[in-house]
N, C-alpha and C positions, 0 to 999 in steps of 0.2 A: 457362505456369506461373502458377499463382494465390501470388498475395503478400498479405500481413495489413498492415494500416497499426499501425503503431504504438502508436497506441490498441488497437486491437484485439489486438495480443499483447500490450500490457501487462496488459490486461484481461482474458486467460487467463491469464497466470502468474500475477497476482494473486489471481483467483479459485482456481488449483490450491492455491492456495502455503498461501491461508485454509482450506482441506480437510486440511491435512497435520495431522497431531495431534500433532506434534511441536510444541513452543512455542519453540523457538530460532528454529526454520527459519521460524514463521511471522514472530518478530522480525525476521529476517533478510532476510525479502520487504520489508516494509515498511521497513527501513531503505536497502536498494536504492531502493524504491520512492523515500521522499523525496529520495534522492542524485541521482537522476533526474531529479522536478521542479525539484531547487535548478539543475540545471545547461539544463534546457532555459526555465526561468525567464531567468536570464544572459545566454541566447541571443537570450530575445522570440521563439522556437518556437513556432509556431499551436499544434502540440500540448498544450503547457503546460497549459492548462484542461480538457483531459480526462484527463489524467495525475493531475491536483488531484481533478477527479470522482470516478475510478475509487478512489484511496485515503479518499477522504472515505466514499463508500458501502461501501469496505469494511471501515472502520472502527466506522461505525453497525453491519455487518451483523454484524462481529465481538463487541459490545456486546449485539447481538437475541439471542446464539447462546444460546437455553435447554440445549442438551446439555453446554457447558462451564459444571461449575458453577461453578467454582473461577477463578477469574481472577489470573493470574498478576501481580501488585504490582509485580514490578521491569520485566517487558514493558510493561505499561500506563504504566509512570513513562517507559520509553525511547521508546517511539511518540510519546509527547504532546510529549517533550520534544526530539523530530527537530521535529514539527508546531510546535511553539512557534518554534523557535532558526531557522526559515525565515522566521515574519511575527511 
């Protein structure tokens, strides 16, 4: 039986999750997402820094996205403010 490290599935849902064109859900990944770093942080879990990685680039990659013109104001104020309210 083949297993994913944790990096690696977070790095698929994350990636799914930024595909969905829903704009809750994709709040909704990322707010998982930093609920995740804050506790594998607490822990000093090796994984931490690539948990960090995988929302950082998809943050940027979320910011590149020419097809959404529109960018949602109260998502963008909630994402920053998960990333803020962590360092």
């Amino acid at each position: 039986m083949h297993s994913l490290s944790l990096r690696d599935s977070f790095h698929y849902v994350l990636t799914q999750g930024l595909q969905e064109r829903d704009k809750v859900f994709r709040v909704n990944v990322y707010a998982v997402g930093f609920t995740l770093l804050d506790r594998l942080a607490q822990k000093d879990n090796s994984e931490t820094s690539a948990v960090y990685k995988t929302l950082i680039s998809g943050l940027l990659e979320h910011y590149r996205d020419k097809s959404d013109k529109e960018i949602d104001q109260v998502s963008t104020e909630m994402i920053l403010d998960s990333f803020k309210s962590l360092f």
